[in-house]
Structure formats: C-alpha cells, structure tokens
C-alpha positions as CSV (number, residue, x, y, z in Angstrom):
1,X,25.5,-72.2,-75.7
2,X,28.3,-70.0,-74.7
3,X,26.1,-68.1,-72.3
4,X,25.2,-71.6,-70.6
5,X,28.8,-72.2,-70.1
6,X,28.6,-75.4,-71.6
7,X,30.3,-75.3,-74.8
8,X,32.3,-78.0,-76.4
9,X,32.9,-78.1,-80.2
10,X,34.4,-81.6,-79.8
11,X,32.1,-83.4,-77.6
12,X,28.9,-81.5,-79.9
13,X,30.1,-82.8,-83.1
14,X,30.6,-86.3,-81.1
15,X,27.3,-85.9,-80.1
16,X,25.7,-85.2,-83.6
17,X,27.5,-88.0,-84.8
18,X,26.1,-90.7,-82.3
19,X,22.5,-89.1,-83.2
20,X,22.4,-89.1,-86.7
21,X,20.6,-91.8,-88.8
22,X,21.0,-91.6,-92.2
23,X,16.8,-93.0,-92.7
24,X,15.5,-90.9,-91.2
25,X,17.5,-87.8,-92.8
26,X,16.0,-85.3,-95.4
27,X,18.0,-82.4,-97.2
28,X,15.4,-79.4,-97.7
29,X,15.8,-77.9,-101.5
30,X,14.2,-74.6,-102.2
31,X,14.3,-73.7,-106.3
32,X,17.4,-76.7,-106.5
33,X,19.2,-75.2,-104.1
34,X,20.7,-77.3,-100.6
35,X,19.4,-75.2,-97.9
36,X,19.4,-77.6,-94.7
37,X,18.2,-80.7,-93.5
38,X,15.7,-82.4,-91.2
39,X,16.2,-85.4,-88.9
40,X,12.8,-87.0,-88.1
41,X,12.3,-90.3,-86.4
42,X,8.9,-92.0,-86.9
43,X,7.9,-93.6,-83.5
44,X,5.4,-96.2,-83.0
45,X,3.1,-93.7,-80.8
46,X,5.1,-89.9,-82.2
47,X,7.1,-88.3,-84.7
48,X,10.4,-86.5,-83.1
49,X,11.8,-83.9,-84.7
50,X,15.7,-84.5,-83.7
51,X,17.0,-82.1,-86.2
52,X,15.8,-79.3,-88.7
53,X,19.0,-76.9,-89.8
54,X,18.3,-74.0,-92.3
55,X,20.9,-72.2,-93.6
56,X,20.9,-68.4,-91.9
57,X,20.5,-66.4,-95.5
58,X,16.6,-69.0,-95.7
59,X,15.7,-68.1,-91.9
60,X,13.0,-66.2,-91.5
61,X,11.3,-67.0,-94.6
62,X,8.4,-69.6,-93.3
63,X,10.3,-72.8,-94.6
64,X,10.6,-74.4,-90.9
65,X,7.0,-73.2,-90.3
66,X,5.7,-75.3,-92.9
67,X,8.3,-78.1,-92.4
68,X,6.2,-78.7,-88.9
69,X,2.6,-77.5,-90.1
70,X,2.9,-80.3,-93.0
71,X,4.3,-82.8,-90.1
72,X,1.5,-81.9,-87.9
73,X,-1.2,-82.3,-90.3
74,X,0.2,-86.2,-90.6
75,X,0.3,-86.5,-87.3
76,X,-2.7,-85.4,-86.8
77,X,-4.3,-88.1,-89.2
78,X,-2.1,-90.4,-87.7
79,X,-3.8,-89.5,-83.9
80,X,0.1,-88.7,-82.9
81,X,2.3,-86.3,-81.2
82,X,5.4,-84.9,-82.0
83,X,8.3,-84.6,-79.8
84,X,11.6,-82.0,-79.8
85,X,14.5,-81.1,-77.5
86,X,16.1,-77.2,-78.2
87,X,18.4,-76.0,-76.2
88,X,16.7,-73.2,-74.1
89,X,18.2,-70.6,-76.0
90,X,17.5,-71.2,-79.3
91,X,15.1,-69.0,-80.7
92,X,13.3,-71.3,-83.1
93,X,11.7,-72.2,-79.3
94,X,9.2,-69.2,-79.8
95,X,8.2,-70.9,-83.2
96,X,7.4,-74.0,-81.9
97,X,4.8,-72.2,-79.0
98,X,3.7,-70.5,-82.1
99,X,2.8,-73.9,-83.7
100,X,1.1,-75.4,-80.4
101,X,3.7,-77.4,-79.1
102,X,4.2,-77.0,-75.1
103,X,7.5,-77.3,-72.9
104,X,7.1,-80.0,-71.0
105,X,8.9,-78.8,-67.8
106,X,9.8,-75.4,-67.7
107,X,12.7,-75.6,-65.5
108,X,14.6,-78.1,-67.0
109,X,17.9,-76.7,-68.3
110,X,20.1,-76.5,-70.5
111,X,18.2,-78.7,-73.2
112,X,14.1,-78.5,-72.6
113,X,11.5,-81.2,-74.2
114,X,8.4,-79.9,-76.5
115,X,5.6,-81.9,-77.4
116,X,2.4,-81.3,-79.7
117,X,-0.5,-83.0,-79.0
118,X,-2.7,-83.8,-82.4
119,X,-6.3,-82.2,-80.5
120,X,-4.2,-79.1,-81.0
121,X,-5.8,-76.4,-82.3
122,X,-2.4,-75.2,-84.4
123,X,-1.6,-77.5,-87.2
C-alpha cells in the first residue's frame, strides 16, 4: 500500500472495523493451532470472500488454496459465483487467476474486483 501512496493505519483499522461481521467470521486452525481467519458473506446469488488472513510463517503452504477450492466446489453445487476485492498489489492476486477467478476491470485501481463463475473449469 505504501507504494500506492495511500496508506493510513487509522483510517484501515476504521475501515476493517465497519466491515467486519462477526457471522460470517471463521478462525482457520491447523493441528489446534490459530493461524488466521476468513470473512465470507453468503449472498442470495454469490459467496464474497471479504477477508482470508494467514499468518506469514502458514503462507505458502496450500491452506488458502483449498480454503477457495472447497468454497468453489459449494458454489458450484449451489450454481454461484464468488466475489473478492484485493488491493492490486497483493500477491495472493496471482492465486486467485490460478483458481479461475477473473479481474473484472483491469484498470481499476487501487482496490480491483474478482469474480469466479461456477462453469469454471478450476474448482
């Protein structure tokens, strides 16, 4: 975010705050241990993903990947899509593309919407 010139701890932590629901709020525990959490709203027509934080030391390791596969395997019985925002340069961007979701208009900036459809071949 520093590099988009828009940082501000105050106003982001404001921001998170006004976001958050509690329902729809998941903490993700690998072998009993607290290693994030997920924020997923079911929609009437989608499923958006508003939140999934892993702690840096369990990055990497697939847990986000299969976070989203399992999601997109109820989607996809459900016949919906699944919606994100990321700010452009986060890098878990590249794992969503990897998991069939598309940007939904590439020169939007700083923040940029994603959406998987469920005739996606990924899931």
């Amino acid at each position: 975010m520093l590099k988009l010139g828009a940082w501000d701890e105050p106003m982001r932590r404001a921001g998170i705050r006004r976001s958050y629901k509690a329902a729809d709020s998941c903490i993700i525990v690998l072998d009993g241990i607290d290693i994030g959490w997920t924020q997923i709203s079911v929609r009437d027509a989608d499923y958006n993903i508003a939140q999934i934080q892993i702690l840096e030391e369990y990055c990497g390791l697939g847990i986000g990947s299969q976070i989203i596969r399992d999601l997109q395997l109820r989607a996809q019985n459900e016949g919906k899509t699944i919606s994100l925002s990321a700010v452009r340069t986060n890098r878990a961007i590249e794992l969503y593309k990897r998991l069939g979701f598309r940007i939904i208009d590439s020169e939007a900036t700083p923040i940029i919407d994603m959406v998987w459809e469920p005739d996606s071949d990924v899931c």
